[in-house]
C-alpha positions as CSV (number, residue, x, y, z in Angstrom):
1,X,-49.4,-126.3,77.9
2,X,-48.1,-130.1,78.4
3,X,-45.7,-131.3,75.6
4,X,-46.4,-135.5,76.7
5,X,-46.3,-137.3,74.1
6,X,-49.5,-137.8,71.7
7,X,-49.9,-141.4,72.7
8,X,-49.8,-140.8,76.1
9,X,-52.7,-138.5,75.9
10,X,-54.8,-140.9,73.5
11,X,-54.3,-143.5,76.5
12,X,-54.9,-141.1,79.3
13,X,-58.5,-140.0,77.6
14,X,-59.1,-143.5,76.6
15,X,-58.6,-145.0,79.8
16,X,-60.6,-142.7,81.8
17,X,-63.5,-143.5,79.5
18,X,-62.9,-147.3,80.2
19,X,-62.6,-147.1,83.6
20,X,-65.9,-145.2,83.8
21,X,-67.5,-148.0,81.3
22,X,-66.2,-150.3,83.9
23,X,-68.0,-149.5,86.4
24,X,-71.3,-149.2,84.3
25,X,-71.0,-145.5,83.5
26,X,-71.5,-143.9,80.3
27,X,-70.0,-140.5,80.4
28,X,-71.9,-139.1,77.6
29,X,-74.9,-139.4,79.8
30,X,-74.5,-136.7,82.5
31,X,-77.0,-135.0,84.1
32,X,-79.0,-132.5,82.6
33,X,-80.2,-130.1,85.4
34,X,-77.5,-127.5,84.9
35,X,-78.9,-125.1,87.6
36,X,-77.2,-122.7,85.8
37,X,-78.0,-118.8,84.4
38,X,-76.9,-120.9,80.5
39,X,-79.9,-122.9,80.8
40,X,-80.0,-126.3,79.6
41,X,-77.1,-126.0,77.6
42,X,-75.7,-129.2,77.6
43,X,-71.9,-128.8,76.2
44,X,-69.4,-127.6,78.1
45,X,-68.9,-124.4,77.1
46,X,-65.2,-122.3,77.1
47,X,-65.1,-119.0,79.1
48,X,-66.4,-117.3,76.1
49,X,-69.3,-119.1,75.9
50,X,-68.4,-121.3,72.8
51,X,-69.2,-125.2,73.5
52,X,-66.1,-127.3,73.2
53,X,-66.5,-130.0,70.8
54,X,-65.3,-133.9,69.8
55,X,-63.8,-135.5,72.2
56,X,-63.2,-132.6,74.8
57,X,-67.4,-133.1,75.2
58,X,-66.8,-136.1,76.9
59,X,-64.1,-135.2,79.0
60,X,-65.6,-132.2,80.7
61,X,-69.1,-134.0,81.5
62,X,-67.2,-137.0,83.0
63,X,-65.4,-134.4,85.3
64,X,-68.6,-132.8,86.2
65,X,-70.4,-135.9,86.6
66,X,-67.6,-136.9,88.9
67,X,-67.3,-133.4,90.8
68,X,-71.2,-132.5,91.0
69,X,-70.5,-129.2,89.0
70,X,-73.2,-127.2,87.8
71,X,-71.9,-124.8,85.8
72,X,-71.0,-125.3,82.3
73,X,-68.2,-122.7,82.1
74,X,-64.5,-123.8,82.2
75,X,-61.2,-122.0,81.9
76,X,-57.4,-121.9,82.1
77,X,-55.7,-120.7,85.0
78,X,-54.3,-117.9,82.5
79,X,-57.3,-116.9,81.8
80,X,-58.8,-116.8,85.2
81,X,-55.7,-114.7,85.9
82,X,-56.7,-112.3,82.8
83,X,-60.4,-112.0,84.0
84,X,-58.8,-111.1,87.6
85,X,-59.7,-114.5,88.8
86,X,-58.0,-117.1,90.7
87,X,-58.1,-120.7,90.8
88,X,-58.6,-122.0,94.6
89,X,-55.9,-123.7,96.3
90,X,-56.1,-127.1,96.3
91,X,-58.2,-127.4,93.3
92,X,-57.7,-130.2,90.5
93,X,-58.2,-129.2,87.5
94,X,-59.7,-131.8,84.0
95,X,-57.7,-132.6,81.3
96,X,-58.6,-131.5,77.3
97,X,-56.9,-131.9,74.4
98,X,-55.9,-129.3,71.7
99,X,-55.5,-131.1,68.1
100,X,-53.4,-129.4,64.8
101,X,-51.1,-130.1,62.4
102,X,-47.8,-128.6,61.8
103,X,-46.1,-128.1,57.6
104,X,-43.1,-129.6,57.0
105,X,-41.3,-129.0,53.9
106,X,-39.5,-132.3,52.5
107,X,-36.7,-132.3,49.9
108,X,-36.8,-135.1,47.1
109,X,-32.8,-136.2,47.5
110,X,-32.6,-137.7,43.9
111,X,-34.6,-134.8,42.0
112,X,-34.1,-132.1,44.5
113,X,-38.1,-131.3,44.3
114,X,-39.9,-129.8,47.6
115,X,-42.6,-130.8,49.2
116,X,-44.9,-130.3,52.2
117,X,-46.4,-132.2,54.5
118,X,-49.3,-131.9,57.1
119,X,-48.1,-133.7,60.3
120,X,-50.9,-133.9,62.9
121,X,-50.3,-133.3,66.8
122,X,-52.2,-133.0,69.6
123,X,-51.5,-131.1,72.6
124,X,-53.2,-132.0,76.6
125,X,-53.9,-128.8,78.6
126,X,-55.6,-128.4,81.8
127,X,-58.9,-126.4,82.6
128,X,-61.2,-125.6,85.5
129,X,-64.8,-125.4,86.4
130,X,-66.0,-121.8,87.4
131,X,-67.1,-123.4,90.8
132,X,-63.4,-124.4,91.4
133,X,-62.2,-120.1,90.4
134,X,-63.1,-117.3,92.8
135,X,-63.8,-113.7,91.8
136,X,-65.3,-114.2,88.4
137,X,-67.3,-111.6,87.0
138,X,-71.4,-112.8,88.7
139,X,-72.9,-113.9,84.9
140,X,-70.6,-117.3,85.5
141,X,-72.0,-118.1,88.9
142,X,-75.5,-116.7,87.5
143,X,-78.5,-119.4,89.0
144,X,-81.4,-119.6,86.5
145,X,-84.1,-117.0,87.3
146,X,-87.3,-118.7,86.8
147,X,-88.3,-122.7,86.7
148,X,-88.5,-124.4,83.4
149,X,-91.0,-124.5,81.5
150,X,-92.6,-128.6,82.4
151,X,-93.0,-130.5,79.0
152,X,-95.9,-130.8,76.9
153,X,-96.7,-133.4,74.2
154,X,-95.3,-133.1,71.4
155,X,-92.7,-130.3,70.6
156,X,-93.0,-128.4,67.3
157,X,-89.3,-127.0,67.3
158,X,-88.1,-130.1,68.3
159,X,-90.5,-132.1,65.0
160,X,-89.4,-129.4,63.1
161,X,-85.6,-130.1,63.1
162,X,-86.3,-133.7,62.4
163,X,-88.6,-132.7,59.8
164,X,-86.1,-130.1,58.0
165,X,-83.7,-132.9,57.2
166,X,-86.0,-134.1,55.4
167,X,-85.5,-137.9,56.4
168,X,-87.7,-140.7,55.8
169,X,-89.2,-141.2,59.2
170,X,-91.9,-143.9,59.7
171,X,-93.8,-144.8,62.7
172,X,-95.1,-148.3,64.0
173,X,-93.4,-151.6,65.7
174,X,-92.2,-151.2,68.8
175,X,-89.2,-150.9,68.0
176,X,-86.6,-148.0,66.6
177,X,-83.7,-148.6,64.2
178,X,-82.2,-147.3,60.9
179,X,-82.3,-149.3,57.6
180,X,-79.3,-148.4,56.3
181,X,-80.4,-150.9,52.9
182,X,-83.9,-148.9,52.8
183,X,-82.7,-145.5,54.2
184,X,-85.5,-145.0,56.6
185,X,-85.4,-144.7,60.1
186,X,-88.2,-146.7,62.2
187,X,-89.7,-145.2,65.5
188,X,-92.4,-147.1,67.6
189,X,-95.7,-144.2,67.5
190,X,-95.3,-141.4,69.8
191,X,-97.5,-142.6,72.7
192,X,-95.5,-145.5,73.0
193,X,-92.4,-144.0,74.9
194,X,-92.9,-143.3,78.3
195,X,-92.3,-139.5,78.1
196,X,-91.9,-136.5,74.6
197,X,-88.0,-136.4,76.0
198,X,-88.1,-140.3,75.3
199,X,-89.3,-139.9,72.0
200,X,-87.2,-137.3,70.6
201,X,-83.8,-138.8,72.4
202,X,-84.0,-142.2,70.9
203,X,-84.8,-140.5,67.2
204,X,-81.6,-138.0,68.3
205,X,-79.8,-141.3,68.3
206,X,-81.6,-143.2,64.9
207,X,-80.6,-139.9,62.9
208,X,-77.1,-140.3,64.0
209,X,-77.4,-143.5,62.1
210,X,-78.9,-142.0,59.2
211,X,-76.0,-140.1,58.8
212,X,-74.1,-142.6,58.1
213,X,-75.4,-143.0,54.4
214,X,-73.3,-143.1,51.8
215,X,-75.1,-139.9,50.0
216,X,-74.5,-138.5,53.5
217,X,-71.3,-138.7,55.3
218,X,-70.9,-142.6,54.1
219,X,-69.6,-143.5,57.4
220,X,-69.2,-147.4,57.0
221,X,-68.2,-148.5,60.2
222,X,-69.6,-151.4,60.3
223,X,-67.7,-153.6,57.5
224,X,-64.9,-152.2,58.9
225,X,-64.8,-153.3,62.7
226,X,-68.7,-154.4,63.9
227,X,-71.6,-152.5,64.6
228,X,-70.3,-151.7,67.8
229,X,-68.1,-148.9,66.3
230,X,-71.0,-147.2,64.7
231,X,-73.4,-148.3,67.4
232,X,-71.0,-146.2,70.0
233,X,-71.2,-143.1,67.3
234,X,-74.7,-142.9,67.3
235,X,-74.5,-143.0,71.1
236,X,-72.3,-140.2,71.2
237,X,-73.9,-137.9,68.5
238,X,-77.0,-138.3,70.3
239,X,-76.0,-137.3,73.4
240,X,-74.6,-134.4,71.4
241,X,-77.2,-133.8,69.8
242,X,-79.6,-134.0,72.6
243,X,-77.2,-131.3,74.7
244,X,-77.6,-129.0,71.7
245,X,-81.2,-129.7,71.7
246,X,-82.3,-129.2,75.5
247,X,-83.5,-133.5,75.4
248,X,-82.5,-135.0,78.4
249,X,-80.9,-138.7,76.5
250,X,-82.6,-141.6,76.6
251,X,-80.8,-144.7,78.5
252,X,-81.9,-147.8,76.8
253,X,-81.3,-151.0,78.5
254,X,-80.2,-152.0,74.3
255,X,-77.8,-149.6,74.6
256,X,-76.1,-151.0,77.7
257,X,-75.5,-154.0,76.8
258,X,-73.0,-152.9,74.3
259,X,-70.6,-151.4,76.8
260,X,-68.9,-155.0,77.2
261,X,-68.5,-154.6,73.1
262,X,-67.4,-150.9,73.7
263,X,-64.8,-151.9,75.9
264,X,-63.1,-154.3,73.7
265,X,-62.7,-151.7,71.0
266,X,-61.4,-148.9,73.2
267,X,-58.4,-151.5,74.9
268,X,-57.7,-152.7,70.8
269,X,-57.9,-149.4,69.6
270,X,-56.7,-146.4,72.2
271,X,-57.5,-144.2,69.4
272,X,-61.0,-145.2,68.5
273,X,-62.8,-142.9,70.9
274,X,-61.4,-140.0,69.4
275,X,-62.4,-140.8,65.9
276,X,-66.0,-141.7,67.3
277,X,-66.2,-138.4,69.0
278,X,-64.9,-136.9,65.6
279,X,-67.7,-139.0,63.6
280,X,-70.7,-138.1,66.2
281,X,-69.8,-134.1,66.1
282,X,-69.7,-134.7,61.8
283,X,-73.3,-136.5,62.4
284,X,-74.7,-133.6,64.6
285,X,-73.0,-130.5,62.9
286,X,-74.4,-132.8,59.4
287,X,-77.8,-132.3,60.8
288,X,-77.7,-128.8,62.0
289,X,-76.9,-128.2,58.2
290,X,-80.1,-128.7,57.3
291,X,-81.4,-126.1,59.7
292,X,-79.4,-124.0,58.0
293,X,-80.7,-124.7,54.2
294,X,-84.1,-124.5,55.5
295,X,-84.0,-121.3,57.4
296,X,-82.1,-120.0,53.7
297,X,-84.9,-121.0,51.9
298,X,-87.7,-119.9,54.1
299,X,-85.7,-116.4,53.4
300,X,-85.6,-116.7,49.3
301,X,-89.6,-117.6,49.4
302,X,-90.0,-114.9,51.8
């Protein structure tokens, strides 16, 4: 595992992420056809099968963006090794990041008190795609079965998550936003957008707002740097959200023009896209929540 220093890695993930901005790429948009046994699965998942999280997300689908994978699995050359695997010759592997914190016990010199402290660190290490390993047991290579399923109208699993929060969701305008004064979001009706995946992406992405309330997560981003900060959150939880959810995102031309915005804060602020990446997965694992209380209550009426 590398031992570079913390900053180094901040600046490493941050400048792959500007250089893909750049160039007009947003790496949380990847594409969604995984070809893969996993389904639509849209995280990246560990060689367990648990999806990796925060800022890692990002990471991994701008390395399969850039290297055409398919697969979702990735792995360390260890543990290729341990699943009596190996990693091809040749092959590059992607950069993620491990983040912890380490005690320290301090001693008061004048009153001779102890104390501990956290002191956070975080730690680069380098994974592979399963395309890049040979000899893996067949489920990581697995290609899906059957087609999907094409979409219908509108999706009942995918109103009822929405609905479970228990939001204030209005319909009418043509266009969609959050009042964060009224603490409603606003979507233009249903027919309106082009396609249900439409629909259901750009709400992924009002929610992410929504969860910015102060009776919520009281994320107030934007008194404290623009609403470009909170504008980029909301574009990352909804592309997390919408991997979690099967929705293929929505790209708004809106949405693009902040990525000359976006790029001013990541060169101020090396560390900004791991504390947006850190806000979006709080929005998204905020809203699964809610699944959660819902499913607990269906049980108690049951």
């Amino acid at each position: 595992m590398s031992t570079e220093p913390k900053l180094d890695i901040y600046s490493r993930v941050t400048n792959k992420i500007l250089a893909d901005l750049e160039q007009g790429v947003r790496p949380w948009v990847k594409p969604w056809s995984s070809g893969h046994a996993a389904g639509r699965i849209g995280r990246p998942l560990r060689h367990t099968g648990q999806p990796y999280q925060g800022v890692n997300i990002l990471l991994l689908w701008g390395s399969t963006v850039e290297n055409g994978f398919s697969a979702p699995f990735w792995m360390t050359f260890k543990q290729a090794h341990e699943l009596g695997a190996h990693v091809r010759k040749g092959e590059k592997g992607s950069l993620v990041v491990y983040a912890n914190s380490i005690t320290k016990t301090e001693k008061n010199e004048e009153t001779g008190e102890e104390s501990e402290r956290d002191i956070p660190f975080l730690k680069g290490y380098t994974v592979f795609n399963v395309e890049q390993i040979e000899d893996l047991p067949a489920h990581y290579y697995a290609k899906p079965s059957r087609p999907e399923a094409p979409e219908t109208d509108r999706n009942e699993s995918l109103d009822r998550f929405f609905r479970n929060t228990r939001a204030d969701i209005r319909h009418g305008g043509d266009r969609a936003f959050y009042s964060t004064v009224a603490d409603y979001v606003k979507m233009p009706p249903f027919p309106a957008f082009r396609d249900p995946e439409s629909y259901y992406a750009t709400l992924a992405h009002e929610m992410t707002h929504w969860t910015s309330h102060e009776n919520r997560l009281d994320r107030d981003l934007v008194s404290r740097g623009g609403y470009a900060k909170e504008e980029l959150v909301a574009e990352l939880g909804a592309a997390f959200l919408c991997a979690d959810l099967g929705i293929t995102p929505e790209v708004r031309e809106d949405h693009a023009s902040y990525i000359k915005h976006w790029l001013k804060v990541l060169k101020d602020d090396k560390r900004f896209i791991f504390r947006a990446a850190a806000y979006a997965q709080h929005a998204v694992d905020h809203l699964q929540r809610y699944q959660q209380t819902q499913e607990e209550a269906g049980e108690q009426a049951a």
